[in-house]
OpenMM code with the backbone's topology and positions (N, CA, C; nanometers):
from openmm import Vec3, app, unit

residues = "UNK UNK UNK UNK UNK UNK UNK UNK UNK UNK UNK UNK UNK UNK UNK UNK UNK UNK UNK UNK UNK UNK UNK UNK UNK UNK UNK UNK UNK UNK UNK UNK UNK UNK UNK UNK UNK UNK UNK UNK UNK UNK UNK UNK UNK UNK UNK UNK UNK UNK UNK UNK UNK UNK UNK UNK UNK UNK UNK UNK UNK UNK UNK UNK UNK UNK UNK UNK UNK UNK UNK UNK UNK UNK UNK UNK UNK UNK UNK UNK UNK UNK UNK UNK UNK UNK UNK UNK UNK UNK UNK UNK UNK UNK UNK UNK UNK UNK UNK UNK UNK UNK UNK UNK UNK UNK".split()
positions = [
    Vec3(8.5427, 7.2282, 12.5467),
    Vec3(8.4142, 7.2698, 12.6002),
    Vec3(8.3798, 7.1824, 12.7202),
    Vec3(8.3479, 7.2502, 12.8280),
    Vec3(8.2957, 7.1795, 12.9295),
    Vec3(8.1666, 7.1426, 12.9233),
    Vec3(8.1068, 7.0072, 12.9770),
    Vec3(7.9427, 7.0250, 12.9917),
    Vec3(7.9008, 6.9821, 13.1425),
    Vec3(7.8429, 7.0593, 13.2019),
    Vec3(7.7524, 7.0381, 13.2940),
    Vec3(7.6429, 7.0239, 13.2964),
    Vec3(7.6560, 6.8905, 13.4184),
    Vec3(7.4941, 6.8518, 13.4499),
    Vec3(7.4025, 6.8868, 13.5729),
    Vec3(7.3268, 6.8349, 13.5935),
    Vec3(7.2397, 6.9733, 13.6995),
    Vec3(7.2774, 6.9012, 13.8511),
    Vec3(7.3820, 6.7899, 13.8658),
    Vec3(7.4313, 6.7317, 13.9834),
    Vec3(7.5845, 6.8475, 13.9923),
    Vec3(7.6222, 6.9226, 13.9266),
    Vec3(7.7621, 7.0129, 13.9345),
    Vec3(7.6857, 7.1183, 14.0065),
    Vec3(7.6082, 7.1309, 14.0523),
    Vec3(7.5683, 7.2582, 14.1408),
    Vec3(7.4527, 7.2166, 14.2137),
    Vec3(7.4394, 7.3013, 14.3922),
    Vec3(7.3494, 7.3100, 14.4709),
    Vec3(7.3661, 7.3783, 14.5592),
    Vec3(7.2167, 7.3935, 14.6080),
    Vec3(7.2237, 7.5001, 14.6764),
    Vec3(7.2539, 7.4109, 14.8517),
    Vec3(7.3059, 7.5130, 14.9115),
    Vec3(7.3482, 7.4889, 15.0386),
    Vec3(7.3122, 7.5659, 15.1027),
    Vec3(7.3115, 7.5416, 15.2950),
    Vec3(7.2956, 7.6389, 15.3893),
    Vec3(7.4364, 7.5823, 15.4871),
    Vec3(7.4092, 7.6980, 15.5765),
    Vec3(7.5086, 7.6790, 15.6671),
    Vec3(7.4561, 7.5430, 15.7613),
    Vec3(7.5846, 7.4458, 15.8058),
    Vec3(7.7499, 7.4818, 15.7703),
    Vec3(7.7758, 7.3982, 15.6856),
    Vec3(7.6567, 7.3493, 15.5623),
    Vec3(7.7281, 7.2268, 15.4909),
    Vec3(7.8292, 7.3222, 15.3971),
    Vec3(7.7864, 7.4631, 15.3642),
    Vec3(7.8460, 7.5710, 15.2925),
    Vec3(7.9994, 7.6077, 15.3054),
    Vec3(8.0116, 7.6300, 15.4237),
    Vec3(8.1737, 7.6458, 15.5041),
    Vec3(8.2243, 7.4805, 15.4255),
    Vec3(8.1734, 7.3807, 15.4990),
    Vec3(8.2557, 7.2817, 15.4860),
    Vec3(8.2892, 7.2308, 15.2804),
    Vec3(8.1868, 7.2685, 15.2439),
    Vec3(8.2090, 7.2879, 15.0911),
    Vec3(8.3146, 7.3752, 15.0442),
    Vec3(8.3149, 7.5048, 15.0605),
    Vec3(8.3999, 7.6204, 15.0600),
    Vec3(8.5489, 7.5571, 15.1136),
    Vec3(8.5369, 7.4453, 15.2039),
    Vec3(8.6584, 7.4191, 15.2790),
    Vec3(8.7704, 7.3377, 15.1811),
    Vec3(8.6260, 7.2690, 15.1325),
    Vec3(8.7043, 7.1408, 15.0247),
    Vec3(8.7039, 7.2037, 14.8759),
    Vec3(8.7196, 7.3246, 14.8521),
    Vec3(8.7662, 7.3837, 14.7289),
    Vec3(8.6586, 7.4031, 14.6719),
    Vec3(8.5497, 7.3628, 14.6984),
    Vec3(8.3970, 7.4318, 14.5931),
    Vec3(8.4078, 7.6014, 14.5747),
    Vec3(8.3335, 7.6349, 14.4839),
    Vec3(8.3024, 7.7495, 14.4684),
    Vec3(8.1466, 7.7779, 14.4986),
    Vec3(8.1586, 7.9207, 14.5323),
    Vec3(8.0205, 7.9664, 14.5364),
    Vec3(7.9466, 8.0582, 14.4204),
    Vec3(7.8489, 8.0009, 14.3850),
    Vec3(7.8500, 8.0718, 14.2548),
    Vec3(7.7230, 8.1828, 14.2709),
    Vec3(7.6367, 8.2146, 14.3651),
    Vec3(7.5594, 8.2829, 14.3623),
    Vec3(7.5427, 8.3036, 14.5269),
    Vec3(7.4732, 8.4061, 14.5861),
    Vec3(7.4322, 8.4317, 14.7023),
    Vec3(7.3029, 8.5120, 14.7588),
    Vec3(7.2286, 8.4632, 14.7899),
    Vec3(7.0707, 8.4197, 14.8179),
    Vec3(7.0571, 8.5670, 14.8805),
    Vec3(7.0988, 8.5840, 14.9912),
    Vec3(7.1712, 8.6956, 15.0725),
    Vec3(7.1596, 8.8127, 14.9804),
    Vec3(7.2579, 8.8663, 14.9134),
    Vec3(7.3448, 8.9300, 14.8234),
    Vec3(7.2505, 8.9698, 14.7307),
    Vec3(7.1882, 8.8634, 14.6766),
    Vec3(7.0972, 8.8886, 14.5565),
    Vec3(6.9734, 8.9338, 14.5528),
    Vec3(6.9371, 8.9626, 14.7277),
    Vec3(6.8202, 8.9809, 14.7588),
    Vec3(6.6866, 8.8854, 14.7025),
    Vec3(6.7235, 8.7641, 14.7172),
    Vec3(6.6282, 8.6483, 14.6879),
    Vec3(6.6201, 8.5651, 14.8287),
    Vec3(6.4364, 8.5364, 14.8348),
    Vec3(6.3778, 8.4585, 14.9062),
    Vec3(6.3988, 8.3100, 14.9044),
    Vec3(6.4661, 8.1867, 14.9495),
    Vec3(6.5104, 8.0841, 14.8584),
    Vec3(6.4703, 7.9427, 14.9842),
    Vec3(6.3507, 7.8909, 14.9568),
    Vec3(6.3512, 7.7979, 15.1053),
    Vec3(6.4328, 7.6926, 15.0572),
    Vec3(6.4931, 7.6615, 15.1425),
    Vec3(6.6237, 7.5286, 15.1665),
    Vec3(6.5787, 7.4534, 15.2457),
    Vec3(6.4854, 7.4427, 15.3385),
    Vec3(6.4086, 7.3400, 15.4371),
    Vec3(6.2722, 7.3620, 15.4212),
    Vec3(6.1944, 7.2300, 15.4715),
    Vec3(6.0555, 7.2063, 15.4930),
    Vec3(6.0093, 7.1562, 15.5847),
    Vec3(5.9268, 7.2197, 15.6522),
    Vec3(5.8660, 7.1302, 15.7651),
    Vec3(5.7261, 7.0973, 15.7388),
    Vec3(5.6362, 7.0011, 15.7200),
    Vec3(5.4922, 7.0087, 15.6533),
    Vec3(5.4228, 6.8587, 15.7582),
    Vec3(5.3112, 6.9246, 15.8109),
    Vec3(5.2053, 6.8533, 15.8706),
    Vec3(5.0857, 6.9187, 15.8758),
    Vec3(5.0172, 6.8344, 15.9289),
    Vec3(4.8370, 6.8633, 15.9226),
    Vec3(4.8677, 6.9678, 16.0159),
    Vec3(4.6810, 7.0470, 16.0094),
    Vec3(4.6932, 7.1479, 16.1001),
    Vec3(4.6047, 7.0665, 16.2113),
    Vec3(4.5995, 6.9605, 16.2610),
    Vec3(4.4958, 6.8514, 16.4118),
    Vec3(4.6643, 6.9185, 16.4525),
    Vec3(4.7956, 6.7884, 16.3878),
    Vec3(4.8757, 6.7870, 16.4210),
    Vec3(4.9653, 6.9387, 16.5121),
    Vec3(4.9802, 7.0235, 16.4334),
    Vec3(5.0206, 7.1453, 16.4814),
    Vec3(4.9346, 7.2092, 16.6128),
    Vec3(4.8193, 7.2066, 16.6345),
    Vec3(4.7354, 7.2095, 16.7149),
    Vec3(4.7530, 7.1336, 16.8209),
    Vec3(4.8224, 7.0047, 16.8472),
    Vec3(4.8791, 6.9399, 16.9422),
    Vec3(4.9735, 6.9513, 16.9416),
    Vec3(5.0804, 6.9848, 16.8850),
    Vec3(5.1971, 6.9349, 16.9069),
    Vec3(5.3149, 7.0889, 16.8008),
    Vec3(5.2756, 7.2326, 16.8503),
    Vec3(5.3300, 7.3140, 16.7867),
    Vec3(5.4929, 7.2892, 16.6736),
    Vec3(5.5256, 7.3162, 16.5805),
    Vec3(5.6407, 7.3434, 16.5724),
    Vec3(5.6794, 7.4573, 16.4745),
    Vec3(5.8098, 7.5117, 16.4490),
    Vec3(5.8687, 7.6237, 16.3813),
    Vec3(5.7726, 7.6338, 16.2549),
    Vec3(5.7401, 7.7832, 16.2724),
    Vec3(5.6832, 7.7882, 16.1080),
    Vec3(5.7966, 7.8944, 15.9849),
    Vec3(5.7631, 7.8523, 15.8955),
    Vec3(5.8803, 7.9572, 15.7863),
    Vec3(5.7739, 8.0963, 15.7596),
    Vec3(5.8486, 8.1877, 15.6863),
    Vec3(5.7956, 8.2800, 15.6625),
    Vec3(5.7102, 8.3117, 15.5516),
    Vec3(5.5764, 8.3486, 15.5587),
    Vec3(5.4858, 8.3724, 15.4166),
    Vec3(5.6106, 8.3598, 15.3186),
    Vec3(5.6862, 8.4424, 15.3075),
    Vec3(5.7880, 8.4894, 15.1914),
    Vec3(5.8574, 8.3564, 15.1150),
    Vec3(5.8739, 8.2958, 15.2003),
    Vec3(5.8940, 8.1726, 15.1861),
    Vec3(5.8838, 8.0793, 15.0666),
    Vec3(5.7067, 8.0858, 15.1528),
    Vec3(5.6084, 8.0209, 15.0953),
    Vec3(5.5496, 8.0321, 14.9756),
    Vec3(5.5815, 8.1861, 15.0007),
    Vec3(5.5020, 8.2581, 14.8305),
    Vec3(5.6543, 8.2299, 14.7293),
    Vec3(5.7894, 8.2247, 14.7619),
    Vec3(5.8954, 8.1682, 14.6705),
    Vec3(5.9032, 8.0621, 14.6230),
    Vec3(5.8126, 7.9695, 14.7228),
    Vec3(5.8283, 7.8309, 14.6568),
    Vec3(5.6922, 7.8069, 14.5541),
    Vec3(5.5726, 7.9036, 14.5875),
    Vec3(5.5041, 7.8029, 14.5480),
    Vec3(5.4861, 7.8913, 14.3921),
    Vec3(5.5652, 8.0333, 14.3613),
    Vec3(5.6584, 8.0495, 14.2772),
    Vec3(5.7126, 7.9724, 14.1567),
    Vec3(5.7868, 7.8866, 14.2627),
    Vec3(5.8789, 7.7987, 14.1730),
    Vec3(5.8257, 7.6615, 14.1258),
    Vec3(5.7335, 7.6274, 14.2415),
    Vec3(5.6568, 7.5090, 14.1765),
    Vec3(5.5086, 7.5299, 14.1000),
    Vec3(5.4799, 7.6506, 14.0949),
    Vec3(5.4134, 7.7022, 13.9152),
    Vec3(5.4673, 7.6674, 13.7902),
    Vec3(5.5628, 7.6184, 13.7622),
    Vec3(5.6487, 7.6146, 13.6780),
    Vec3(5.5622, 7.4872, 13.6603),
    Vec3(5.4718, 7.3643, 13.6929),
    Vec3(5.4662, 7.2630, 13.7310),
    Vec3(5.3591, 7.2383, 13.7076),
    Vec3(5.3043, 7.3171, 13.8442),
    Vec3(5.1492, 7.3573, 13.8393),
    Vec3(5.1447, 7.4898, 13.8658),
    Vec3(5.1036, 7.4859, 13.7411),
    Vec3(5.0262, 7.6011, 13.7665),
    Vec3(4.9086, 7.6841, 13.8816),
    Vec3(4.8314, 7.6014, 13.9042),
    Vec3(4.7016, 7.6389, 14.0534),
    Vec3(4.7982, 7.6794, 14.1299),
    Vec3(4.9607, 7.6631, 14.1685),
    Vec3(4.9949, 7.7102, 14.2841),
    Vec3(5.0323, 7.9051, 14.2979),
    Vec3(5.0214, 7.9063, 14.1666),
    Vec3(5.0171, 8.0816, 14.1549),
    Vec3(4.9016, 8.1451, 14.2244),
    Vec3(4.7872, 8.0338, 14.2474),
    Vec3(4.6352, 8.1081, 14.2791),
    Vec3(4.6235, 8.0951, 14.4436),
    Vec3(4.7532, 7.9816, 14.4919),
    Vec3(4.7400, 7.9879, 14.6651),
    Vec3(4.7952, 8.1207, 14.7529),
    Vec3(4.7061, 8.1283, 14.8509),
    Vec3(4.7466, 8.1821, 14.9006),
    Vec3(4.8204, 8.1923, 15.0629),
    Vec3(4.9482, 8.2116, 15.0226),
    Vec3(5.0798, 8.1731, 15.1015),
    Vec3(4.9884, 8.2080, 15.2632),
    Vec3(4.9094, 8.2490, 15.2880),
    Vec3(4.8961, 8.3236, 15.4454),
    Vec3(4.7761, 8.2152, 15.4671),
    Vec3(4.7182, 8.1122, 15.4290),
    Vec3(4.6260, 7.9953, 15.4242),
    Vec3(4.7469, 7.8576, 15.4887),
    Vec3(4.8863, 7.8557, 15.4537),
    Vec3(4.9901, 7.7785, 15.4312),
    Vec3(5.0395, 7.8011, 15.5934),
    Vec3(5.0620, 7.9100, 15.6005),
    Vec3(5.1452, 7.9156, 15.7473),
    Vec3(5.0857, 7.9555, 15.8509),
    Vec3(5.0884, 7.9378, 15.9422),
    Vec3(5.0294, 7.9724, 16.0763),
    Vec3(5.1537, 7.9947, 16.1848),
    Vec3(5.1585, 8.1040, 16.2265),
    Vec3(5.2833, 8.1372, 16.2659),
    Vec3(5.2090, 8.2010, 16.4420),
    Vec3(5.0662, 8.1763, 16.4650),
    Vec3(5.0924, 8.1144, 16.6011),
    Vec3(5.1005, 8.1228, 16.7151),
    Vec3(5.1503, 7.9842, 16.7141),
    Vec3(5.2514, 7.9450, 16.7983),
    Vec3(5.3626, 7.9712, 16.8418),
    Vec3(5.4502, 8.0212, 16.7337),
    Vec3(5.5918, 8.1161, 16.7777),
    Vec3(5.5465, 8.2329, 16.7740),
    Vec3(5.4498, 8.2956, 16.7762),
    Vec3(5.4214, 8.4570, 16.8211),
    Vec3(5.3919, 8.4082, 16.9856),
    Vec3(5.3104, 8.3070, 17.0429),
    Vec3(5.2880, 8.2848, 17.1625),
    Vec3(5.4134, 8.2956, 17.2673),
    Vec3(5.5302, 8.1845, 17.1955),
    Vec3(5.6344, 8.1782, 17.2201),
    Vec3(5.7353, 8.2850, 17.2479),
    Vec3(5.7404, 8.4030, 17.1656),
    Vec3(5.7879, 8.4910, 17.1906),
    Vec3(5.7086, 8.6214, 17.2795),
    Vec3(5.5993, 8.6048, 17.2746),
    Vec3(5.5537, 8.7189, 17.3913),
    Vec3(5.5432, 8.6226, 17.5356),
    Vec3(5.5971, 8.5355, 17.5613),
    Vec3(5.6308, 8.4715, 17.6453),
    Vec3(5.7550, 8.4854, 17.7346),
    Vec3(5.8093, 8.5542, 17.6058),
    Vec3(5.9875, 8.5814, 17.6410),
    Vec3(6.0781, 8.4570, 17.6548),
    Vec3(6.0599, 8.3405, 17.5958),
    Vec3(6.0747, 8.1926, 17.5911),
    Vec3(6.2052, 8.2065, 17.4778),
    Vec3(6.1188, 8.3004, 17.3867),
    Vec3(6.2956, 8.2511, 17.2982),
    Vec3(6.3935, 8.3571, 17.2917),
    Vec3(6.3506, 8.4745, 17.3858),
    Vec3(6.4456, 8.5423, 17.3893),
    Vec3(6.5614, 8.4862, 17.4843),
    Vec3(6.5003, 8.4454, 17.5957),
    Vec3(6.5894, 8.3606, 17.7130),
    Vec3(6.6619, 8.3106, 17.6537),
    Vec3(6.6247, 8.2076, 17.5247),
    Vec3(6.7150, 8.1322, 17.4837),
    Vec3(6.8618, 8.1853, 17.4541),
    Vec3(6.8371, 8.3025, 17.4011),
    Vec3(6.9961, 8.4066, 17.3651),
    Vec3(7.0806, 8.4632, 17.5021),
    Vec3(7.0024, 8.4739, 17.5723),
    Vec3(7.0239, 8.5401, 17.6980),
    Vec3(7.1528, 8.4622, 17.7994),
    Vec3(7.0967, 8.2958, 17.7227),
    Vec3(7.2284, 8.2070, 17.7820),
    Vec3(7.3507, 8.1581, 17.7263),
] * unit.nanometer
topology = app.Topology()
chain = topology.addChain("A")
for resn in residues:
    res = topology.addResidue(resn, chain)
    for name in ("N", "CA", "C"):
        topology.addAtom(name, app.Element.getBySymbol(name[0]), res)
């Protein structure tokens, strides 16, 4: 009988994924595939801060997956509401700007 502990598995994004896959790991599920919302990064500051100094926001969907998963915990986070959390902005500014399309363009 094998036993595993909860350090024998994690989740990854690209390219730590490839380079895992490279060195013989397996993949045992796919986020993609499974049609699951799954945040793997965080970016978190005040909103003074964002107001000076814009940066990337994630998607409600996101937001409402994690705070999902950290119900499990607390509970009150079932009662937030994910569209209070993100402010998305700044990259709407950004893109009717045509700023990040350029970016592809090169």
């Amino acid at each position: 009988m094998e036993i595993f502990c909860p350090s024998d598995a994690t989740s990854l994004s690209v390219p730590a994924s490839f380079v895992a896959k490279s060195k013989g790991f397996f993949e045992l599920g796919d986020y993609d595939a499974l049609g699951l919302t799954y945040p793997q990064h965080a970016v978190a500051t005040l909103r003074p801060t964002i107001a000076k100094n814009p940066v990337p926001t994630p998607s409600v969907q996101v937001i409402s997956s994690a705070l999902d998963m950290i119900s499990v915990h607390y509970p009150q986070a079932k009662q937030t509401d994910p569209n209070l959390i993100v402010d998305p902005s700044f990259v709407r500014r950004l893109d009717q700007s045509g700023f990040i399309s350029a970016l592809y363009k090169k």
